[in-house]
C-alpha positions as CSV (number, residue, x, y, z in Angstrom):
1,X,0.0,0.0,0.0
2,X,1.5,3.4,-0.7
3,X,0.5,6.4,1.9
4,X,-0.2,9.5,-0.1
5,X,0.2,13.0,1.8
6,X,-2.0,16.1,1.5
7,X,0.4,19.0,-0.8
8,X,1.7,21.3,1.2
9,X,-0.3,24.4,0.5
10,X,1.3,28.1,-0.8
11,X,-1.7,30.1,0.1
12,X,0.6,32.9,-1.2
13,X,0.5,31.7,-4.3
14,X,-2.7,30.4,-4.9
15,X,-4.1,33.4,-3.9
16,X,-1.8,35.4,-6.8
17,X,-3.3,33.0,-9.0
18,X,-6.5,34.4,-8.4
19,X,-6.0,38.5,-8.1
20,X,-3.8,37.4,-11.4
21,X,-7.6,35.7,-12.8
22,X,-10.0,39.1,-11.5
23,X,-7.5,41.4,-13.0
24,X,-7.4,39.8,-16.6
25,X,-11.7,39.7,-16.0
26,X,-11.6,43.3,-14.8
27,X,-9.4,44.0,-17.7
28,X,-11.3,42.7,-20.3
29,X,-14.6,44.2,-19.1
30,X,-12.9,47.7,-18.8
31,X,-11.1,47.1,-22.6
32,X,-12.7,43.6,-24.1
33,X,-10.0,42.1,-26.8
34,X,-12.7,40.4,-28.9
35,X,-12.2,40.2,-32.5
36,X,-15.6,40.2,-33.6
37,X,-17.1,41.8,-36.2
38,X,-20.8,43.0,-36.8
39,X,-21.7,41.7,-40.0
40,X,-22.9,42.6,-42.4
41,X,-22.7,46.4,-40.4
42,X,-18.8,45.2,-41.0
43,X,-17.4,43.2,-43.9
44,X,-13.5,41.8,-43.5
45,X,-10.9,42.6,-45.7
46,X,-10.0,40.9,-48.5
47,X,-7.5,41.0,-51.1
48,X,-8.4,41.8,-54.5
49,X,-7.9,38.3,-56.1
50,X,-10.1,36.5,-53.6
51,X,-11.8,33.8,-55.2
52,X,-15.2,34.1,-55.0
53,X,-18.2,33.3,-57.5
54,X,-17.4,31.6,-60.8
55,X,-19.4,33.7,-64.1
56,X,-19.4,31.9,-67.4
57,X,-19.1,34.0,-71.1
58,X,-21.5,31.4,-73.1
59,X,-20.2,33.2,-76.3
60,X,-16.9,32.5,-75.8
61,X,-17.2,28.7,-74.2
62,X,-16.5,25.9,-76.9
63,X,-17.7,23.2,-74.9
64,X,-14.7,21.1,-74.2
65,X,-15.3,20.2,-70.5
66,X,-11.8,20.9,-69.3
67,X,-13.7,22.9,-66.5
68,X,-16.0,19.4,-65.3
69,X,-12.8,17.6,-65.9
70,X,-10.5,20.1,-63.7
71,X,-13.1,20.5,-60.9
72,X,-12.0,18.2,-58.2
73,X,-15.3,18.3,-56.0
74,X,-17.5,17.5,-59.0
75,X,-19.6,20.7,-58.3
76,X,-19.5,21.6,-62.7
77,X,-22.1,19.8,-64.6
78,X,-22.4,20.3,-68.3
79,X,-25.6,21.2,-69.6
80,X,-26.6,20.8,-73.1
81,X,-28.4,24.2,-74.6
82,X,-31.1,24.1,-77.6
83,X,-28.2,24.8,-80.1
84,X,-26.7,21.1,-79.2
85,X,-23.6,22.5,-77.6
86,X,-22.8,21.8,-73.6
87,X,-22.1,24.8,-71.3
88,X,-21.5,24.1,-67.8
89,X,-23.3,24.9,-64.6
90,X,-22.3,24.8,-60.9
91,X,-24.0,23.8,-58.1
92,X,-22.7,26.0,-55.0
93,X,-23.4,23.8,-52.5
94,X,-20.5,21.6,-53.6
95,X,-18.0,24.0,-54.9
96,X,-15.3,24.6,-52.9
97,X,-14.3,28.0,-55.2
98,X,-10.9,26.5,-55.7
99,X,-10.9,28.2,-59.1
100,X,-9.4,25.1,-61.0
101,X,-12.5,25.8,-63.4
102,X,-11.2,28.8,-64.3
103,X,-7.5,28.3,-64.5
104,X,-8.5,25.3,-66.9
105,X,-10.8,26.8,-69.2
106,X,-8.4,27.0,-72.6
107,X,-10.7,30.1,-74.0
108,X,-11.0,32.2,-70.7
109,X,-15.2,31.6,-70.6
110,X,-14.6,31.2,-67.0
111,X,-14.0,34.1,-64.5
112,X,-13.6,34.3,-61.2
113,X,-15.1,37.4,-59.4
114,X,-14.5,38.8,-55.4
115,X,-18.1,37.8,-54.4
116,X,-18.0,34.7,-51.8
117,X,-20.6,35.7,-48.7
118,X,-24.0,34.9,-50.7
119,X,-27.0,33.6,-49.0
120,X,-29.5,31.0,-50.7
121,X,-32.8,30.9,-49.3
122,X,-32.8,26.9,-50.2
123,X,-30.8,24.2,-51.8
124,X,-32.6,24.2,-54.8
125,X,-31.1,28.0,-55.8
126,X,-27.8,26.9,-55.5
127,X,-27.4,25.3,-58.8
128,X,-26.6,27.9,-60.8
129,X,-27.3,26.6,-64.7
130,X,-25.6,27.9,-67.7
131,X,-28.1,31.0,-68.2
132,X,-27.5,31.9,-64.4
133,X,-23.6,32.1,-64.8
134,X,-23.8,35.1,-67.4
135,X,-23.5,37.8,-65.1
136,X,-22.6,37.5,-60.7
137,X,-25.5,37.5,-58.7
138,X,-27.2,40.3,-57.2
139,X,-25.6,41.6,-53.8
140,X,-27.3,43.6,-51.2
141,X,-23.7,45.3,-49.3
142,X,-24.9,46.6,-46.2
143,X,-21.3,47.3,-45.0
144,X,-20.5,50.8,-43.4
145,X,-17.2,49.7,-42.4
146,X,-14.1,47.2,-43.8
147,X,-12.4,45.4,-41.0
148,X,-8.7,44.3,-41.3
149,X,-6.4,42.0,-38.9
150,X,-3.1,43.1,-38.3
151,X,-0.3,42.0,-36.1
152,X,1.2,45.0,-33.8
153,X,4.1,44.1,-31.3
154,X,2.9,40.9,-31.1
155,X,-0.8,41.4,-30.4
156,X,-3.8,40.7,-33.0
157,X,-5.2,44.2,-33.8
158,X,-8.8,44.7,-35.1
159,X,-8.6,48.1,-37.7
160,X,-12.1,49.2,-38.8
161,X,-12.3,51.2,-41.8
162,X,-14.5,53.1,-43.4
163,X,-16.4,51.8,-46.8
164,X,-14.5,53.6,-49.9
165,X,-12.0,55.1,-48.1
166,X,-8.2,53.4,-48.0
């Protein structure tokens, strides 16, 4: 049988341990460090070549399937249109907006846009069919303010900015 003892107790130090715990609460309910934005009040930042929503030029697409062949989710499906020919169409709920579509499309049909936080009301109106991809979908922006992450001495810094200004 072993005989375990009671640990010795450092009241001193478990009692820093807990002024140590109110001051971080009393700190962060004086200056709170949340990174939270209010969307869509507040839209994050995003660079300029985000992938977003994939559009198709019909008038330019020769049908090849490069794009259902390149799309490693199997989210393009090729529709065939009245004149015979197949165009493709994407279903949203499976795309992953990897952009291989795009980058394999040998005629440049294909083009990726910035658009990426869209809402569908139901699966159904995520499958976006040939006719659909000829221009992006509308987009109600609500956004007053552009919020951007940065890294200052070591700490994660929120920076709101105003919409339109740089």
């Amino acid at each position: 049988m072993i005989k375990v003892s009671a640990p010795k107790s450092d009241g001193l130090r478990i009692t820093a341990y807990h002024i140590d715990a109110l001051l971080t609460g009393l700190k962060e309910l004086i200056k709170p460090s949340r990174l939270t934005i209010h969307y869509p009040l507040e839209k994050r930042w995003t660079n300029d070549r985000f992938r977003g929503f994939i559009i198709n030029d019909i008038e330019k697409c020769i049908s090849c399937f490069q794009c259902a062949w390149a799309c490693p989710v199997n989210a393009i499906w090729m529709y065939r249109a009245p004149n015979g020919k197949f165009y493709p169409g994407i279903r949203y709920e499976q795309c992953i907006l990897c952009h291989f579509c795009v980058d394999a499309c040998p005629v440049g049909s294909l083009q990726g846009t910035t658009i990426h936080d869209v809402a569908f009301p139901d699966l159904e109106s995520t499958v976006y069919l040939p006719e659909d991809m000829a221009k992006p979908p509308n987009v109600v922006d609500e956004a007053k303010y552009i919020v951007k992450y940065e890294v200052e001495n070591g700490n994660l810094i929120m920076r709101r900015i105003p919409r339109g200004s740089k």
